[in-house]
C-alpha atoms as one frame of an Amber mdcrd trajectory, in Angstrom:
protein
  -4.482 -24.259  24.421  -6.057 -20.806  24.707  -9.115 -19.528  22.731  -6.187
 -17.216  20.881  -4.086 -19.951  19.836  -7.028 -21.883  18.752  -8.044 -18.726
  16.721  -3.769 -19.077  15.256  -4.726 -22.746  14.677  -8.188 -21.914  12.950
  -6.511 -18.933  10.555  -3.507 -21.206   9.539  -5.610 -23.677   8.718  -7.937
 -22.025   6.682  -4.859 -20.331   4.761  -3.522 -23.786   3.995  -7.078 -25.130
   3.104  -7.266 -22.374   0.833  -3.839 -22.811  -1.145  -4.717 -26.174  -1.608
  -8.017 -26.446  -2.418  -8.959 -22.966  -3.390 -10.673 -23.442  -6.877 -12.787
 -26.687  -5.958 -16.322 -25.408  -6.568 -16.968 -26.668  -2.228 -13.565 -24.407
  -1.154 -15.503 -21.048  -0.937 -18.308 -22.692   1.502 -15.750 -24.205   3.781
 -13.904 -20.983   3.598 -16.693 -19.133   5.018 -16.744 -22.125   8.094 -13.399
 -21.341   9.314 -14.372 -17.718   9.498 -17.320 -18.301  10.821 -15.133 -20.857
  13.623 -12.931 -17.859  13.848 -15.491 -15.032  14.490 -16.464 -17.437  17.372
 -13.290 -17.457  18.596 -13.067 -13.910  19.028 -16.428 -13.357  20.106 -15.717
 -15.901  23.129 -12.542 -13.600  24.258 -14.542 -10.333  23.758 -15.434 -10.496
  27.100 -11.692 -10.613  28.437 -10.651  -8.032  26.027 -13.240  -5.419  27.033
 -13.302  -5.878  30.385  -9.755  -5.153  30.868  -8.683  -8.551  32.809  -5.505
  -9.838  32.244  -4.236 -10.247  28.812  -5.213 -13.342  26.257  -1.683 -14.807
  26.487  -0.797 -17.327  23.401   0.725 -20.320  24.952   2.736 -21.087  21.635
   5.943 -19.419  21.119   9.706 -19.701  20.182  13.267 -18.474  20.435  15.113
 -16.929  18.304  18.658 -15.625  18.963  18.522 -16.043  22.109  15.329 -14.051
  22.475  11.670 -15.854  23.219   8.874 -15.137  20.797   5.399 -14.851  21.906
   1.951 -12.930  21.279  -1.073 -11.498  23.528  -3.888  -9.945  22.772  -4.634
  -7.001  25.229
C-alpha cells in the first residue's frame, strides 16, 4: 500500500466513523485524529509532490466497461 491509498483508507474511514457515530459526545475528538493521521499522510508525500519525482500512484483500482480505474497524485 502507498502513503496515498493509506490517506483513501484513512478518509473513508473517518467518513464511515462519522455516519455512525457522529453525535456521541467522544466522535468530534476522534474526528480530529483521523485528520490529524491524514495531514500526516500528506505531509509524508510532500516531499515527492514538490520535488517533481515520479507520480504518487494509488495501487487500488478497478474496471469498469472495459476501462481500468485508477488515481495519482502528481
Amino acid at each position: 500500500m502507498t502513503d496515498y491509498d493509506l490517506l483513501l483508507t484513512a478518509s473513508l474511514g473517518a467518513v464511515l466513523f462519522m455516519l455512525m457515530a457522529g453525535n456521541r459526545a467522544f466522535a468530534g475528538w476522534v474526528g480530529v485524529a483521523f485528520y490529524a493521521l491524514m495531514g500526516g499522510f500528506l505531509a509524508e508525500m510532500s516531499p515527492l509532490v514538490y520535488a517533481h519525482a515520479a507520480p504518487v500512484v494509488s495501487s487500488m483500482g478497478f474496471s469498469m466497461g472495459g476501462q481500468a480505474v485508477a488515481w495519482q497524485l502528481v
